[in-house]
MARTI-420052 format. One record per residue: residue number from 1; residue in three letters; x, y, z of N, C-alpha, C in turn. Coordinates in steps of 0.001 Angstrom, whole numbers, plus 500000, padded with zeros to 6 digits. Layout:
N
[node NUM "ALA" [X Y Z] [X Y Z] [X Y Z]];
...
This chain:
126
[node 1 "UNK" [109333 190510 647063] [109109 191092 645739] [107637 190938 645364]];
[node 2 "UNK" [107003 191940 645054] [105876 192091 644767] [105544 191970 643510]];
[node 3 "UNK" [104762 190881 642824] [104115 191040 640998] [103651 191466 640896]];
[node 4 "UNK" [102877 191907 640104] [101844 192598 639396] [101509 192643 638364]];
[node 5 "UNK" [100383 191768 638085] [099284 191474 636382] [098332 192289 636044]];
[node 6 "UNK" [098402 192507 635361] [096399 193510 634668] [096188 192442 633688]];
[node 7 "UNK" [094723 193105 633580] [094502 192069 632360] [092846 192807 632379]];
[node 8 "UNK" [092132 192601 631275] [091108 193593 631174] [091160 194381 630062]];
[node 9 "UNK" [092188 194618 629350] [092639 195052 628030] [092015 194657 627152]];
[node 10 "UNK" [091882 195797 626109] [091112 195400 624548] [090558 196363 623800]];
[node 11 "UNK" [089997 196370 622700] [089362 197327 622072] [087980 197206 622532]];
[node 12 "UNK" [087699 199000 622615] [086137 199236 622930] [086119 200226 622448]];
[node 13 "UNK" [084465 200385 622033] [084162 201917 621322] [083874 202670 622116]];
[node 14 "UNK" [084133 203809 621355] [084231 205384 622333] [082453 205044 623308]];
[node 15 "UNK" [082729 205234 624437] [081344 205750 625080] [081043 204185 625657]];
[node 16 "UNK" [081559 203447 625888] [081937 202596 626335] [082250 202231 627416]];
[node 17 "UNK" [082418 200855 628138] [082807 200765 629582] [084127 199481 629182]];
[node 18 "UNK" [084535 199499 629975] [086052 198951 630120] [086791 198463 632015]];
[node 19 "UNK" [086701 197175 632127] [087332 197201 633467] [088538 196536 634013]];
[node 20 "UNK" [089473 197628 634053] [090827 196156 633985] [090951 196132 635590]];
[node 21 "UNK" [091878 195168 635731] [092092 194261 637388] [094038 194263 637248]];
[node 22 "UNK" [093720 194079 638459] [095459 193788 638673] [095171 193226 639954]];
[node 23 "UNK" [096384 191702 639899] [096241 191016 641228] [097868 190864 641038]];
[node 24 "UNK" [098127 190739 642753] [099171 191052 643538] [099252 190076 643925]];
[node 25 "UNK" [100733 189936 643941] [100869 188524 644650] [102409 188561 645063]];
[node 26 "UNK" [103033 187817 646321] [104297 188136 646638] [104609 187587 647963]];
[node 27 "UNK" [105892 187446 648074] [105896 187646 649848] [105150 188413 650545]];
[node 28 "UNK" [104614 189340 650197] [103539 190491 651416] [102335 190473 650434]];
[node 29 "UNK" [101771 189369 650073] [100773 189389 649107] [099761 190528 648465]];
[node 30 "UNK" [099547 191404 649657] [098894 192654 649133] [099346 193679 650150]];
[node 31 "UNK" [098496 193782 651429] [098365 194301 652830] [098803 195551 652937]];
[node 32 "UNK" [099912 196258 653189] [099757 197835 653625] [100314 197988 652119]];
[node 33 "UNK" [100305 198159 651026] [100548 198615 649822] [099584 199823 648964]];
[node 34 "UNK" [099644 200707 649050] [099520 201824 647919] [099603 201387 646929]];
[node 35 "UNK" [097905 201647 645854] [098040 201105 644075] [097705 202255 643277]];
[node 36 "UNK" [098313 202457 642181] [098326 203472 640986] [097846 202747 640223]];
[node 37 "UNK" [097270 203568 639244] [097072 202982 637651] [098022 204091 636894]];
[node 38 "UNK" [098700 204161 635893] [099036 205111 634809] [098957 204566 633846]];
[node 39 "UNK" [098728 205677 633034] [099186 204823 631401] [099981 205808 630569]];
[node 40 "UNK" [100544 205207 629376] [101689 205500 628495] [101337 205081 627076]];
[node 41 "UNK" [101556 206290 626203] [101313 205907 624928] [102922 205860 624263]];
[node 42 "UNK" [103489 205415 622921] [104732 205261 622871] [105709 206228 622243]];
[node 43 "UNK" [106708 206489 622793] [107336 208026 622772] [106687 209079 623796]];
[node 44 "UNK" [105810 208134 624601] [105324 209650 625947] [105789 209527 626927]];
[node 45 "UNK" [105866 209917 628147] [105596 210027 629083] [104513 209307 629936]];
[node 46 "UNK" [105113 208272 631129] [104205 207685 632282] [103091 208620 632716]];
[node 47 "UNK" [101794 208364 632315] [100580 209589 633353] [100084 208739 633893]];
[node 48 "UNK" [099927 209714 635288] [099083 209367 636279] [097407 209147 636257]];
[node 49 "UNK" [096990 207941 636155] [095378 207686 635941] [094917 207973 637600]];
[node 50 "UNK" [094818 207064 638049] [094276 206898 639731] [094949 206583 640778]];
[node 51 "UNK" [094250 206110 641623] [095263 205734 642690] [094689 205203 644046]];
[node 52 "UNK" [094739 204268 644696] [094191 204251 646155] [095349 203632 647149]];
[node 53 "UNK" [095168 204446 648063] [095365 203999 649316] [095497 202970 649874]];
[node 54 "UNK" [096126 202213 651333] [095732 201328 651908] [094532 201357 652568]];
[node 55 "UNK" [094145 203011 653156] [092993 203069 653458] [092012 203519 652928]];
[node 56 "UNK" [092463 202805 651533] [091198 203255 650304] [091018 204438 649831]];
[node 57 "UNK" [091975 205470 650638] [091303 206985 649991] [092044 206732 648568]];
[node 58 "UNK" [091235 207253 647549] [091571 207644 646230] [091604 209125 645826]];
[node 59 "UNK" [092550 208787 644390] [092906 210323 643689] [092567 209321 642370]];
[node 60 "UNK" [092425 211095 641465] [092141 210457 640163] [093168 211355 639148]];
[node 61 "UNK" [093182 211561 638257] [093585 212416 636967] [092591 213680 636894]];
[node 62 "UNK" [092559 214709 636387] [091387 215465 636023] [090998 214936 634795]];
[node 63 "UNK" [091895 214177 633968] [091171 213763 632803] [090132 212396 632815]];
[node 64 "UNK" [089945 212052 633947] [089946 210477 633995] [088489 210736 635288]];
[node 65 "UNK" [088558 211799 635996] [087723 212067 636925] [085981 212374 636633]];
[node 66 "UNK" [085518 211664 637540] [083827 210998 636884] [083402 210373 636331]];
[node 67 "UNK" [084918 209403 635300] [084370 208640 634527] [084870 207507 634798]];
[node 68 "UNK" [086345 207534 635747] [087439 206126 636224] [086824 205962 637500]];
[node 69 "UNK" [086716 204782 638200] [086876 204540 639488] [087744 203149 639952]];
[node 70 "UNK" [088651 203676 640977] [089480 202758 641483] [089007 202223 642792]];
[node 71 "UNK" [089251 201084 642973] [088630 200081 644291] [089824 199245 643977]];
[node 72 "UNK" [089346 198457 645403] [090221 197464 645973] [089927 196540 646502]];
[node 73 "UNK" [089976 194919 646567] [089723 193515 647486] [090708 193460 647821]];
[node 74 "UNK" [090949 193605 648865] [092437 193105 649605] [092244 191342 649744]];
[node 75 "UNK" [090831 190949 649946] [090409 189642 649991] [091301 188924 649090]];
[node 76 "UNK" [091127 189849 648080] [091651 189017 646304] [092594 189416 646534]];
[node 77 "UNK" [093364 190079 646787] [094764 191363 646403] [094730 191429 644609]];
[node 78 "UNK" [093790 192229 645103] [093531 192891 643382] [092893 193939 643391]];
[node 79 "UNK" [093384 194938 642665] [092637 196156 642505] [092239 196585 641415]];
[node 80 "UNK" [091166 197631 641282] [090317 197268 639844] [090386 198617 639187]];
[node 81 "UNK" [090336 198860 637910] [089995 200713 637652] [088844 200484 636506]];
[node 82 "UNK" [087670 200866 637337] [086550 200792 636027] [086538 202087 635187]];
[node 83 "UNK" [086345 201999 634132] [086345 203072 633034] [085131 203198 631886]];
[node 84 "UNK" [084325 204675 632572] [083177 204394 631672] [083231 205453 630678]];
[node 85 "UNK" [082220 205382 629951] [082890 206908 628874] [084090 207131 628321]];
[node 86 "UNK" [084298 205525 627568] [085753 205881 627372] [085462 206874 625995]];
[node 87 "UNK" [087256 206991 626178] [087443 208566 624289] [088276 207639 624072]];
[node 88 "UNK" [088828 208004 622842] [089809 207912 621774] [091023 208133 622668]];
[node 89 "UNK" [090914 209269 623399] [092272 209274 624020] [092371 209104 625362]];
[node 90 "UNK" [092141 207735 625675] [092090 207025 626885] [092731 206024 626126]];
[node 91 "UNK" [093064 206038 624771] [093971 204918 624312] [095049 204577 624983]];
[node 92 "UNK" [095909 203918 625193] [097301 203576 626222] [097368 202088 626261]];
[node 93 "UNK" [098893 202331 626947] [098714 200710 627748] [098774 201248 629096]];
[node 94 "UNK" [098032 200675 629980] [097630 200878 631206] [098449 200022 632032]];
[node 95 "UNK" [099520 200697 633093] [099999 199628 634060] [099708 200111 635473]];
[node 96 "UNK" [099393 199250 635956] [099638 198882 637702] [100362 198794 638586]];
[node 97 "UNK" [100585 199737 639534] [101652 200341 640149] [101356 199705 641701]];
[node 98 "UNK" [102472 199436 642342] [102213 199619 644151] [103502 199789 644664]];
[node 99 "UNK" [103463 200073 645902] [104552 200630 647130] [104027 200534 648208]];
[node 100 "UNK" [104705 199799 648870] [103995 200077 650311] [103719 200875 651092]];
[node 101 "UNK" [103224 200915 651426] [102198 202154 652232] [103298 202686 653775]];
[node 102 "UNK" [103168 203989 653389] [104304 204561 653789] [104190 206400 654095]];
[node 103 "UNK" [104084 206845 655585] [104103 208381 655543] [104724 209014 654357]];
[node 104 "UNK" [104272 210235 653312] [104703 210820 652321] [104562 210146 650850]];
[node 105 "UNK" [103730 209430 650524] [103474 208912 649266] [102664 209945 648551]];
[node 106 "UNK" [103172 210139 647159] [102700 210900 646608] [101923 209920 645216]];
[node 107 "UNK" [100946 210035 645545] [100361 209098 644858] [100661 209201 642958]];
[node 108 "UNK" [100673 210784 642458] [100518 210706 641008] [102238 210775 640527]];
[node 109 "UNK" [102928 210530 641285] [104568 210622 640874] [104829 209042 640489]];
[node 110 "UNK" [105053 208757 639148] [105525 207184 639059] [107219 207024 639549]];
[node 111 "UNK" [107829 207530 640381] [108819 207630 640867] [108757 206963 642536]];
[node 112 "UNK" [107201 207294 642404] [107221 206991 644017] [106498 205221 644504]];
[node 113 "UNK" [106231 204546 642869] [106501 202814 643193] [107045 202607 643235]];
[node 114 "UNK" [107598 201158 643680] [108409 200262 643829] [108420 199429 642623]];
[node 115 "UNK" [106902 198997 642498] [106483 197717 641752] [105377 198228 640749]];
[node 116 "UNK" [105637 197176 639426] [105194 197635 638546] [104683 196628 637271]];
[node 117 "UNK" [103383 196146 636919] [103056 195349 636117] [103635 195591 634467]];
[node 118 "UNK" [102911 194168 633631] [104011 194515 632592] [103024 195167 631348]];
[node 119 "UNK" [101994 196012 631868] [100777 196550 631148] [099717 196046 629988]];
[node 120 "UNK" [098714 196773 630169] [097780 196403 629253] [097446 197346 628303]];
[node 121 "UNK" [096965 196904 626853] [096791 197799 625938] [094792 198092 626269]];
[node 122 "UNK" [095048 199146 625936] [093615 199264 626288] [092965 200303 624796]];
[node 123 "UNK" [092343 200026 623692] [092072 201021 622321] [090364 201416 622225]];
[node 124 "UNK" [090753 202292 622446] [088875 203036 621987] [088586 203474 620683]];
[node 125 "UNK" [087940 203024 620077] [088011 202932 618554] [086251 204479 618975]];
[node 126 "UNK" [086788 205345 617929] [085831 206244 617700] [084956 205473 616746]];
């Protein structure tokens, strides 16, 4: 069973930088696992923020693209989503997703983790 923490959450003003983390920890501590970020505001719908690979390739959102970047320490088993330029509506709580790495992962489907942190609020005050 795989955990999963973020933490990095908080208020920041619009135009802003913001960097939350999520570390993994488990019987398979990190290693062939696929990580998402999404976030959820309340009464919405799970969206897809980012995403990387075991072999690091990443996807992003179109809303989130040029301004999010997702990386990874497998060293740490933690993966990071920096966020610069935040808006107002990058408001959410942001959670941290993984699955092990596996032919056919579709990275922006939250159907297609396993595992799932217990999120962070993240507020961009205009």
């Amino acid at each position: 069973q795989v955990q999963l923490v973020e933490s990095g959450g908080g208020l920041v003003h619009a135009g802003g930088p913001r960097r939350l983390s999520c570390s993994a920890s488990g019987p398979t501590p990190f290693g062939p696992h696929n990580m998402g970020w999404f976030r959820q505001a309340p009464g919405k719908q799970r969206d897809f923020v980012a995403a990387i690979g075991w072999s690091s390739n990443t996807y992003y959102s179109d809303s989130v693209k040029g301004r999010f970047t997702i990386s990874r320490d497998n060293a740490k088993n933690t993966v990071y989503l920096q966020m610069n330029s935040l808006k107002p509506e990058d408001t959410d709580v942001y959670y941290c997703a993984a699955v092990k790495a596996a032919v056919g992962w579709t990275p922006r489907v939250p159907g297609d983790y396993d595992y799932w942190g217990q999120g962070t609020q993240v507020t961009v005050s205009s």
